[in-house]
C-alpha positions as CSV (number, residue, x, y, z in Angstrom):
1,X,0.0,0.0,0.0
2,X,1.2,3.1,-1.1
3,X,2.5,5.7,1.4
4,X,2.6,3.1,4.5
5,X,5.8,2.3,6.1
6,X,6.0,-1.2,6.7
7,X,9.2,-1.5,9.3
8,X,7.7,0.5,12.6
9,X,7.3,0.2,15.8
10,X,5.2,2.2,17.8
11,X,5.7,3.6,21.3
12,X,8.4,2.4,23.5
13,X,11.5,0.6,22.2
14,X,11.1,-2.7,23.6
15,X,11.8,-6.5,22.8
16,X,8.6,-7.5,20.2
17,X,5.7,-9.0,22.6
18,X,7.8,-9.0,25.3
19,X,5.2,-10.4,28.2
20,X,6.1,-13.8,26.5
21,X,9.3,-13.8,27.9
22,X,7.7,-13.8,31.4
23,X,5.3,-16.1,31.5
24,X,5.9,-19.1,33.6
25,X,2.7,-20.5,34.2
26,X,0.4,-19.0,31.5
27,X,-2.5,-20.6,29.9
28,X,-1.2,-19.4,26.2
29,X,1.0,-21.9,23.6
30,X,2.5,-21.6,19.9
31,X,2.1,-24.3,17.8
32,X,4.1,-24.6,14.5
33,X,1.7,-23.0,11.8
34,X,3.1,-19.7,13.7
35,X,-0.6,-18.7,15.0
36,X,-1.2,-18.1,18.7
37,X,-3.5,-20.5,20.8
38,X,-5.8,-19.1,24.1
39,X,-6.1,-22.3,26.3
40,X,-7.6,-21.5,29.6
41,X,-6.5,-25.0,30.9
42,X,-3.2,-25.1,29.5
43,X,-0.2,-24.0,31.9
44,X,2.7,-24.7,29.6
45,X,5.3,-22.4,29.3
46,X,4.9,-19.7,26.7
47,X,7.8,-19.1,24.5
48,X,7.7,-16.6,21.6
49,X,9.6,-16.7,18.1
50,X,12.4,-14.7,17.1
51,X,10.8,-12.4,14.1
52,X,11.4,-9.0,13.8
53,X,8.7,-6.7,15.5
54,X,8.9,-4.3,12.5
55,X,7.7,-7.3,10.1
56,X,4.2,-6.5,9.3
57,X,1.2,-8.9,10.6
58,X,-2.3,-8.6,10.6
59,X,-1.8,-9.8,14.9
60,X,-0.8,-6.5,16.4
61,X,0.5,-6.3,20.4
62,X,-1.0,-3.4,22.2
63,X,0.6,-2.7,25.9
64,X,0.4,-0.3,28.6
65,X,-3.9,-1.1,29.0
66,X,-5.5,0.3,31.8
67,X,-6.0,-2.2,34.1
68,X,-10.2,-1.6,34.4
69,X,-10.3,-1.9,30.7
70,X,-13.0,-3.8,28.8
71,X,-12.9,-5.6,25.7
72,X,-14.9,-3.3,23.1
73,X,-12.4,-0.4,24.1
74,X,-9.4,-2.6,22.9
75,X,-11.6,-3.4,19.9
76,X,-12.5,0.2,19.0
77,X,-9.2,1.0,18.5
78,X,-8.9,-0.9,15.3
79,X,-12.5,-0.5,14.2
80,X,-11.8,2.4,12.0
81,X,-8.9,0.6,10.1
82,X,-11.1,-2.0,9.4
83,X,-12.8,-5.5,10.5
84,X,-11.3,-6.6,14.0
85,X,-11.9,-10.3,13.8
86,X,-10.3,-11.9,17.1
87,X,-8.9,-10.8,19.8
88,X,-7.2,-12.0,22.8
89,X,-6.9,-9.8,26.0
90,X,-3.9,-10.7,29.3
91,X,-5.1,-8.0,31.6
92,X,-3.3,-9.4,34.4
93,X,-0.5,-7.5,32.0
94,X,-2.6,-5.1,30.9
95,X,-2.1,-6.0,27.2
96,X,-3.9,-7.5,24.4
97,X,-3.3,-8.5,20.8
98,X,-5.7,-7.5,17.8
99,X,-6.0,-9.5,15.3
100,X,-7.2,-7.4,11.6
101,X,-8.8,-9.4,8.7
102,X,-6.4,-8.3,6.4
103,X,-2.5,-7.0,6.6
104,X,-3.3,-3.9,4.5
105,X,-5.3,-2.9,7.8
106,X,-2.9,-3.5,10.7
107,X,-0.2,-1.8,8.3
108,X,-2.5,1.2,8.4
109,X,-3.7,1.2,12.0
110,X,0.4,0.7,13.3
111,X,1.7,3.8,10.9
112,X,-1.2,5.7,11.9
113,X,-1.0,5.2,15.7
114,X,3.0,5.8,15.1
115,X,2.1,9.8,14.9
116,X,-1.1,9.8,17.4
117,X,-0.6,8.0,20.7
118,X,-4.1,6.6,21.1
119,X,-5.8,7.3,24.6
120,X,-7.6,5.5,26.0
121,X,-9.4,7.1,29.5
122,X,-6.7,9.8,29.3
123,X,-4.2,6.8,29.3
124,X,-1.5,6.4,26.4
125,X,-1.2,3.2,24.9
126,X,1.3,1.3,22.7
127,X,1.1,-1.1,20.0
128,X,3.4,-2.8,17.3
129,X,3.2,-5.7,15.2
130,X,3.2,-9.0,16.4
131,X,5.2,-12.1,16.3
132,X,2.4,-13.9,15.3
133,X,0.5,-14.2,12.0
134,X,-2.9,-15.2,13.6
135,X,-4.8,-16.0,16.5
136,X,-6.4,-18.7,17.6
137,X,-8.9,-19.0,20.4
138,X,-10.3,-21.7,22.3
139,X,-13.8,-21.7,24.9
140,X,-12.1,-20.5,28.5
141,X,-14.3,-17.9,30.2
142,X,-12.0,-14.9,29.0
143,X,-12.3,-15.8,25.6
144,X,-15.7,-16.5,25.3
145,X,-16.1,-12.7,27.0
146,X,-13.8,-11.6,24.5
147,X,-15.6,-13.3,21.4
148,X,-18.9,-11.8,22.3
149,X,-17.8,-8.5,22.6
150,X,-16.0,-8.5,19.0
151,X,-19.3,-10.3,17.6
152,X,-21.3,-7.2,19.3
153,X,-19.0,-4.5,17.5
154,X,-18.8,-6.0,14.5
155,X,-22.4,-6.6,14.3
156,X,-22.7,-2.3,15.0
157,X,-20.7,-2.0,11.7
158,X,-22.5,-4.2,9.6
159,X,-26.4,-3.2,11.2
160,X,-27.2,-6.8,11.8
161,X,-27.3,-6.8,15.8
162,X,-30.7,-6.8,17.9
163,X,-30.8,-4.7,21.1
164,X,-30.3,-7.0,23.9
165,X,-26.9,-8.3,22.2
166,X,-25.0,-5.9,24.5
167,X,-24.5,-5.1,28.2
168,X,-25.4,-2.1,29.5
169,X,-22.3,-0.2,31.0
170,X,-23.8,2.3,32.8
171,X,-27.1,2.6,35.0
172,X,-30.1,0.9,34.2
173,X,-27.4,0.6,30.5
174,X,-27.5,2.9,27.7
175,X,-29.6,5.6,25.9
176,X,-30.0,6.5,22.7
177,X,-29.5,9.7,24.1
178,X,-26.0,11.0,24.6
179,X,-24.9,13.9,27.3
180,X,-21.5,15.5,25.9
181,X,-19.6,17.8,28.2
182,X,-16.3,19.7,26.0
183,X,-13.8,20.2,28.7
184,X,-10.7,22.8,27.8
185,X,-13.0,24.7,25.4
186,X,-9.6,26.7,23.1
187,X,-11.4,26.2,19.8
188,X,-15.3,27.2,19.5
189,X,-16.9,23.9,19.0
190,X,-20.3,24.5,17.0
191,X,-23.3,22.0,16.8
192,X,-22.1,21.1,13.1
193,X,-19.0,20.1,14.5
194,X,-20.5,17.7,17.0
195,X,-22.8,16.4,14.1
196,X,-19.7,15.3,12.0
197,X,-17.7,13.6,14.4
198,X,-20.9,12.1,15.7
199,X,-22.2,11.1,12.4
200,X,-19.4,9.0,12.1
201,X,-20.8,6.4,14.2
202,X,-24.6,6.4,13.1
203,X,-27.2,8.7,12.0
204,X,-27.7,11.6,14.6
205,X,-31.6,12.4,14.9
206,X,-31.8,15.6,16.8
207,X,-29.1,17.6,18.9
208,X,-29.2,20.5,21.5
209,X,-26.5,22.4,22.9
210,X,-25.9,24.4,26.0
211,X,-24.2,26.7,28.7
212,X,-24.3,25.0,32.0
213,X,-21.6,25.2,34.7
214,X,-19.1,27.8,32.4
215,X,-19.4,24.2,30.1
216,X,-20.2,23.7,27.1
217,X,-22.9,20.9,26.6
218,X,-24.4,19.2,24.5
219,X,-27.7,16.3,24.4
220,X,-27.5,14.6,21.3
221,X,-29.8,11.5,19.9
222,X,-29.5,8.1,18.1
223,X,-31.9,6.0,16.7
224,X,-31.1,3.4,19.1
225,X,-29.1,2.7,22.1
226,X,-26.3,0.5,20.5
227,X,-25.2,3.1,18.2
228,X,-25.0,5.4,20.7
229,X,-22.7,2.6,23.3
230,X,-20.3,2.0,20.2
231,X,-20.4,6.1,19.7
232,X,-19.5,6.5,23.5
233,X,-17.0,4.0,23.5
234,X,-15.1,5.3,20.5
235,X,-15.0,9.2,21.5
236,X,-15.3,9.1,24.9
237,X,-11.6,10.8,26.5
238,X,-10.6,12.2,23.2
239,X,-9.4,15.8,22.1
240,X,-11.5,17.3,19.5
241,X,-8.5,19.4,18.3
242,X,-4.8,18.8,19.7
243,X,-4.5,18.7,23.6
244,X,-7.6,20.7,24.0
245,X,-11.9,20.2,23.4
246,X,-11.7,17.3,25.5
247,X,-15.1,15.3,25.3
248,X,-16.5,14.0,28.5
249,X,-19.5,11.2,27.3
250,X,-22.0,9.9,29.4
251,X,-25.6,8.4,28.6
252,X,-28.5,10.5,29.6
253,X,-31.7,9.9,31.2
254,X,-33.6,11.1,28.4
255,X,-34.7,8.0,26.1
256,X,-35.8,11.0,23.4
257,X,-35.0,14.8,22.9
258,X,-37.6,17.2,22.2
259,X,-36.0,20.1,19.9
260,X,-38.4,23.0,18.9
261,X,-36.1,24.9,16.6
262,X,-33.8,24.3,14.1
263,X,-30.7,27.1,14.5
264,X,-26.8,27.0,15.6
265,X,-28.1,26.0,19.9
266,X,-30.4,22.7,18.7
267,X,-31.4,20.8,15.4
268,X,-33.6,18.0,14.7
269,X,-32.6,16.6,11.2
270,X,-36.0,14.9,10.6
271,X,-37.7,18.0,10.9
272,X,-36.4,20.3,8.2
273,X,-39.5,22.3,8.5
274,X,-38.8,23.3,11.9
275,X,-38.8,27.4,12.6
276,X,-35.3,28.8,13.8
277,X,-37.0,31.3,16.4
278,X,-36.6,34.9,16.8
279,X,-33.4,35.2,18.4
280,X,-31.4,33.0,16.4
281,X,-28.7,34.8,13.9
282,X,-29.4,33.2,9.9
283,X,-27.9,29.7,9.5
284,X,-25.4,30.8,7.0
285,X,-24.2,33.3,9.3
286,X,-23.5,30.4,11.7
287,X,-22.0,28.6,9.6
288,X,-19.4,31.3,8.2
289,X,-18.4,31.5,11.8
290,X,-17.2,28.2,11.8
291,X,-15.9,28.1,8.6
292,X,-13.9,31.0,10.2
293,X,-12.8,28.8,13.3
294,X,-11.2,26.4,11.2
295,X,-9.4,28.3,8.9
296,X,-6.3,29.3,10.5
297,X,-3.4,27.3,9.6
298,X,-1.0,26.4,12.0
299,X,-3.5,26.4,15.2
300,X,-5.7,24.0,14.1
301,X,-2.9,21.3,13.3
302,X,-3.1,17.8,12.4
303,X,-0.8,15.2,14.6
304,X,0.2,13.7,11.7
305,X,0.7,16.8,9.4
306,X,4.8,17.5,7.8
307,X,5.8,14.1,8.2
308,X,2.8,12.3,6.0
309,X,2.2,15.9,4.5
310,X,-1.9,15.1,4.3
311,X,-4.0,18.2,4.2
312,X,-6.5,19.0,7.0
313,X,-9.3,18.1,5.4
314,X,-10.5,14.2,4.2
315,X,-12.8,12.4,2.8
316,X,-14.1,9.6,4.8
317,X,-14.4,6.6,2.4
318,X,-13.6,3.8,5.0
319,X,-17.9,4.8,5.9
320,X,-19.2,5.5,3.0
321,X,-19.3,9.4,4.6
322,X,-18.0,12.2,2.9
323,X,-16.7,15.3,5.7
324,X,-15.3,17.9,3.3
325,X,-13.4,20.7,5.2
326,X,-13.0,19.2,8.2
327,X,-9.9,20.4,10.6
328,X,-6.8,18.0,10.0
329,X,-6.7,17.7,14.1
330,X,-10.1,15.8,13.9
331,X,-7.7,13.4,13.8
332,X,-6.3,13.4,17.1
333,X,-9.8,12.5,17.6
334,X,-10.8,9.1,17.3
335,X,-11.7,9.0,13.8
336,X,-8.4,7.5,12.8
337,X,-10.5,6.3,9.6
338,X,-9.4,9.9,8.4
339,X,-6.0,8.7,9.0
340,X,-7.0,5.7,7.2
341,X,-8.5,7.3,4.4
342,X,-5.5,9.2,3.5
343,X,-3.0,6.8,4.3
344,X,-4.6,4.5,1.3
345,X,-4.0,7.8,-0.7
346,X,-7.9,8.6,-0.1
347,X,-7.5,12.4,-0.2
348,X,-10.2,14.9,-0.7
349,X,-10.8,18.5,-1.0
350,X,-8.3,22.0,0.0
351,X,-8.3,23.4,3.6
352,X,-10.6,26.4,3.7
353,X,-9.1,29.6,3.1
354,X,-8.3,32.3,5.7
355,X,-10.6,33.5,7.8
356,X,-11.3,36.8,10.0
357,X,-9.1,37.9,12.6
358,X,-10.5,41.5,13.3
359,X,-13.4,42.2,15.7
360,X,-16.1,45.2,16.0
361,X,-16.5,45.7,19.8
362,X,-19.2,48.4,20.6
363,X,-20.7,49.7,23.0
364,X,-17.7,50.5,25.4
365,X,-17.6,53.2,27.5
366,X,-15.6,56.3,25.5
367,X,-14.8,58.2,29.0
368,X,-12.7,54.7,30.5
369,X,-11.9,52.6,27.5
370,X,-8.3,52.4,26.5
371,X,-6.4,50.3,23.8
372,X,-4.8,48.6,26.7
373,X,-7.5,47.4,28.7
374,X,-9.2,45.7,25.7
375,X,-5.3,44.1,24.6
376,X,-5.7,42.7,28.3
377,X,-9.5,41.2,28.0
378,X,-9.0,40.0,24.8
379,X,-5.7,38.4,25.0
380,X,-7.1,36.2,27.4
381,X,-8.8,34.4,24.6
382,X,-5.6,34.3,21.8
383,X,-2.4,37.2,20.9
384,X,-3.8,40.6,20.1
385,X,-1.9,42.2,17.5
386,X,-3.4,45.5,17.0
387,X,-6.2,48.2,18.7
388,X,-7.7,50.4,17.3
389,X,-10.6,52.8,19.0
390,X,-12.2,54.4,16.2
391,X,-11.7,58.3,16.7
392,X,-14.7,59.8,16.2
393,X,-17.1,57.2,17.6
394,X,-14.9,56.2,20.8
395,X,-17.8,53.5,22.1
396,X,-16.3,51.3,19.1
397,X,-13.1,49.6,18.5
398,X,-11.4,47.1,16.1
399,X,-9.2,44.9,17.7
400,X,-7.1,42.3,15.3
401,X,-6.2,39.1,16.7
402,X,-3.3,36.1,15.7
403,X,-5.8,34.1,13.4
404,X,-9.6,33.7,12.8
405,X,-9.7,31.2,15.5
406,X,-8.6,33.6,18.1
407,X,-10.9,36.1,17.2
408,X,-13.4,33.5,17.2
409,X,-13.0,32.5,20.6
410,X,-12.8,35.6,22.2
411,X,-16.0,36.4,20.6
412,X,-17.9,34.2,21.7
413,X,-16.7,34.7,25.4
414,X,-16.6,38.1,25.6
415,X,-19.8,38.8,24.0
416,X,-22.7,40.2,25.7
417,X,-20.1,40.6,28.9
418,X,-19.7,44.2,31.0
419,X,-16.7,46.3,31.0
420,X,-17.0,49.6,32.5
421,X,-20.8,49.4,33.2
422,X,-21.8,48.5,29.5
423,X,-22.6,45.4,28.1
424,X,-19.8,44.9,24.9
425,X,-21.4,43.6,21.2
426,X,-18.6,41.8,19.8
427,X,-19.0,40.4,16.0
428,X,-16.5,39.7,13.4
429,X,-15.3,43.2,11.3
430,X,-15.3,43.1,7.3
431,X,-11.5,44.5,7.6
432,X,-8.7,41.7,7.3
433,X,-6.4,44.0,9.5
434,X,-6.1,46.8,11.5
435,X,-4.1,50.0,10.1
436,X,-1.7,51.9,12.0
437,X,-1.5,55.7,11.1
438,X,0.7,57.8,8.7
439,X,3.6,58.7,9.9
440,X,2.9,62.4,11.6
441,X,-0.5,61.9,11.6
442,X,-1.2,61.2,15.2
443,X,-4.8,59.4,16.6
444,X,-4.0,60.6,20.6
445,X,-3.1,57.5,21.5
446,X,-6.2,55.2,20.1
447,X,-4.2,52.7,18.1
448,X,-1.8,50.7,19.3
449,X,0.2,47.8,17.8
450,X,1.1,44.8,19.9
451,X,2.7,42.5,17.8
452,X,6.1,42.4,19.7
453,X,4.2,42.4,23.0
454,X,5.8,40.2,25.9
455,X,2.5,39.6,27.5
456,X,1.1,37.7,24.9
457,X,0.3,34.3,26.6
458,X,-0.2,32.1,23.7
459,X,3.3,32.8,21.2
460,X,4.3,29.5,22.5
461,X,3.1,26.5,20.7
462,X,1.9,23.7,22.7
463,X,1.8,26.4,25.6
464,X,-0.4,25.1,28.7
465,X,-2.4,28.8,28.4
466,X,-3.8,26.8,25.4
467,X,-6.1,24.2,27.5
468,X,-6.6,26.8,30.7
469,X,-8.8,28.9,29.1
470,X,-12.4,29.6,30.6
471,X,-15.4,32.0,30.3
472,X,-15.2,35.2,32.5
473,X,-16.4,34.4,35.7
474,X,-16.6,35.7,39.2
475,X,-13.7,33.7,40.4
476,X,-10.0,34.7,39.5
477,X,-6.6,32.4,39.0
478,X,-3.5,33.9,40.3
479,X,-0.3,32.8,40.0
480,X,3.3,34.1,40.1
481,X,2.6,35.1,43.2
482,X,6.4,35.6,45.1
483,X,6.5,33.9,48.2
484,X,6.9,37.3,50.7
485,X,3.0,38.2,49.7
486,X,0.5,37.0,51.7
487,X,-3.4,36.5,51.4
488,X,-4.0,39.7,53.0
489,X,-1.5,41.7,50.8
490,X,-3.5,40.4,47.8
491,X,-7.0,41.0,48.9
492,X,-6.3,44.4,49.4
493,X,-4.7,45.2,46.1
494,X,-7.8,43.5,44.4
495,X,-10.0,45.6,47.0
496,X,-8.6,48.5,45.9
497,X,-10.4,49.4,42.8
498,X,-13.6,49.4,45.1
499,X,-14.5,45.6,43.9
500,X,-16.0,43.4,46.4
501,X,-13.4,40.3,47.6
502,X,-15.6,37.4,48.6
503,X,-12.8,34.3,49.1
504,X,-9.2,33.6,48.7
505,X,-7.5,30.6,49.1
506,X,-4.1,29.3,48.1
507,X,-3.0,26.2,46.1
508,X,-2.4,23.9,49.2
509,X,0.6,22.4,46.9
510,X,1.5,25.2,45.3
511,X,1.8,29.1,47.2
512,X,2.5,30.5,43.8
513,X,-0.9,30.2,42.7
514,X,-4.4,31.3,44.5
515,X,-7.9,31.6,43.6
516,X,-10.3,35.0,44.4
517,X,-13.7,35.3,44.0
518,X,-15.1,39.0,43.8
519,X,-18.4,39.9,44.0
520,X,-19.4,39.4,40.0
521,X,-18.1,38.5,37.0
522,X,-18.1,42.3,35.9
523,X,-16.2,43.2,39.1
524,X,-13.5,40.0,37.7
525,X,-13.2,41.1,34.6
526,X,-12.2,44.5,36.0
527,X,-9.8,42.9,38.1
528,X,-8.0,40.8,35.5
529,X,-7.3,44.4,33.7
530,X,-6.3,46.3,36.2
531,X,-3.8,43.3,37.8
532,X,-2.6,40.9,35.0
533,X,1.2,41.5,35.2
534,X,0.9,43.7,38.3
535,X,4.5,43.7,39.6
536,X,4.5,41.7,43.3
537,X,7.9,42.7,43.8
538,X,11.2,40.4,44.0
539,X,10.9,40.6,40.0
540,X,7.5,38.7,39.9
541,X,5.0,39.8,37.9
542,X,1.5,38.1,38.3
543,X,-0.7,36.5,35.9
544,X,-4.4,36.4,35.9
545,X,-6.8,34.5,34.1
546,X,-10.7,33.3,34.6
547,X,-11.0,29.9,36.6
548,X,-13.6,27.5,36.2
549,X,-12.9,27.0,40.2
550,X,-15.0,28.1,42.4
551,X,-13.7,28.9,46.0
């Protein structure tokens, strides 16, 4: 297959299925034809052969499990490459081998998980070929556990499986009705986002999203509850986009959604005729936004991209589903069956082109706002480049940021929030940049370029800033804090711009970092002007940001 290296090894550099080597008593045995037996009765010793680990093999050797792990996880992580048709798990080890139907598919699963570590729970694993061509599985307890669970997933892929084929994981076992938390929310994730990811595993009915908690949320339907356990098991723990838009999956209680409008918070695709309701801006609107989102190159990165060179956008063949303009990172996801596609030399359609990195803010207050305050609030959501307050309406301002994905982030957290007294309209400007004035022709003051600026907090790639990034809220997080300043000393510098101070407490690990709570999210986001890089003293200078904490 073209474009697949052949000779690799993924994760640690280790002897090939090395457990082998260690088993005394073990109930596993080789037998000539090179395929590998699971005998629950048999307590011969185990002794491996001598071939290369970098030989391909459709038997690949995952290590490093979690120890609680089940057998459909293990499974979903070759589902996308293909059919997974045995497998044998050694969780007293905490590995497994996975055997594919055909060597074009373990070739593609081991060189695509040899650029994306796949995660399972949060928990890295590692995987390389095995010694052995096939495997061969006999009627012990484990293994019959392990057959069912590969007939059950298998039967998802092909639609021939009844309901009561599967356990129920969770209480009272699973709903067609999934409830999605995005945890580290860098990157706006839109309802259409959540519709193509989830699409991948079935046909989504109806979807609703929401603010709850400083989360974003999401309820979102399948036709049935299998669909939505394979779904859940296949994206639960994974990043949307690259160490950040972590989704959090449980089943709800809901057995059916009810949506009433069809607009960018909830959809129900079998009612196209559904109103979008008053307050909802046009879909194409919407949908330019996220176009936006994704355009910036270089934020939105595949795992993969350089080495491979694949552009960040696929087609998914492998499904018969066709996601044109997708982010590359969707990758990092679990939807290695975009890896898949293009490793087979599937690939589809250009990255979208550039998007909008200038904002309109209005209605500020003309007698307090400054270029500097606003290149404080809004670098909190990405690097602000350029200010501008227009001169003669001083209640608007164009502020440019990195890349369109910045600028839509810190739109849709700043939005609707109060600075100075008055609530800000932020939207997207028609202008691609932000223009400094003529030499000698001076604006008092009211534009301002940043680009050089020290405080930026995400110049960095890979920077932690990227996956500590929350809506404004009423609680503070401090840190840099020098050890010579105490609680008090704190409180009243943040009391001192009048703001209420309702709590303070230190990191019990850490005395460089604290949490305050003021009295509102207004009085924080005054706060988090006036003190980001405040100098402590002792050549500290202190950082504030939002928390999602609460003290």
């Amino acid at each position: 297959m073209d474009g697949v290296v052949h000779d690799i090894t993924v994760g640690t550099k280790r002897g090939s299925d090395e457990l082998f080597s260690c088993v005394s008593n073990g109930p596993y045995i080789m037998t000539s034809s090179a395929g590998l037996y699971a005998n629950g009765n048999d307590s011969k010793k185990f002794k491996g052969d001598i071939r290369s680990p970098g030989i391909p093999s459709r038997v690949i050797h995952v290590r490093k499990l979690p120890s609680d792990i089940n057998e459909a996880e293990v499974i979903s992580l070759g589902l996308p490459f293909g059919k997974v048709t045995n497998l044998l798990m050694l969780k007293a080890k905490n590995q497994a081998f996975i055997e594919m139907n055909s060597e074009e598919a373990a070739q593609t699963m081991v060189s695509y998980y040899s650029s994306v570590t796949p995660l399972i729970r949060n928990h890295p694993v590692f995987m390389q070929y095995s010694n052995h061509k096939e495997l061969k599985t006999d009627n012990s307890p484990n293994q019959v556990r392990a057959q069912a669970a590969l007939q059950a997933v298998n039967a998802v892929q092909t639609g021939g499986m009844s309901m009561g084929a599967v356990d129920g994981s969770g209480p009272g076992g699973p709903s067609p009705v999934l409830r999605v938390i995005v945890e580290n929310l860098f990157y706006p994730v839109t309802l259409d986002v959540l519709h193509q990811i989830f699409s991948k595993f079935g046909t989504v009915l109806k979807v609703i999203t929401f603010t709850k908690n400083n989360q974003f949320q999401a309820l979102l339907q399948y036709p049935d509850a299998l669909t939505a356990q394979h779904s859940k098991l296949a994206l639960d723990g994974q990043n949307i986009y690259n160490a950040c838009c972590t989704l959090r999956i449980s089943y709800s209680k809901l057995t059916s959604l009810n949506v009433k409008y069809n607009n960018d918070k909830s959809r129900d695709y079998t009612r196209p005729d559904l109103p979008t309701g008053d307050s909802q801006p046009p879909m194409d609107q919407h949908q330019a936004m996220a176009a936006a989102a994704f355009a910036a190159p270089g934020i939105i990165s595949a795992p993969f991209a350089g080495a491979h060179a694949f552009p960040p956008a696929f087609a998914i063949q492998q499904a018969g589903l066709a996601m044109p303009g997708v982010p590359g990172a969707l990758a990092s996801l679990a939807i290695p069956g975009a890896a898949a596609a293009a490793a087979a030399g599937r690939l589809a359609f250009p990255p979208l082109s550039g998007g909008h990195c200038v904002l309109l803010v209005s209605n500020l207050n003309p007698e307090r706002v400054t270029p500097q305050c606003l290149f404080i609030l809004f670098g909190v959501y990405g690097d602000v480049m350029r200010v501008k307050i227009l001169f003669n309406k001083k209640e608007n301002a164009l502020i440019q940021m990195a890349d369109g994905t910045q600028a839509q982030l810190a739109m849709s957290h700043l939005n609707g929030q109060k600075l100075h007294g008055r609530a800000m309209r932020v939207t997207l400007s028609k202008h691609t940049a932000v223009q400094l004035p003529r030499e000698g022709h001076e604006d008092q003051g009211l534009t301002k370029d940043y680009g050089n600026s020290p405080l930026h907090r995400f110049k960095k790639p890979g920077s932690k800033n990227y996956s500590n990034i929350f809506p404004p809220s009423s609680t503070l997080h401090l840190s840099n804090i020098p050890p010579s300043v105490v609680e008090d000393d704190l409180k009243m510098l943040f009391s001192s711009t009048g703001a209420l101070v309702k709590g303070f407490k230190f990191f019990q690990k850490d005395h460089k970092m604290a949490l305050i709570q003021m009295g509102s999210v207004e009085e924080a986001i005054q706060c988090l002007i006036e003190f980001h890089n405040h100098d402590l003293g002792e050549n500290h200078h202190l950082r504030v940001s939002f928390s999602k904490s609460t003290i």
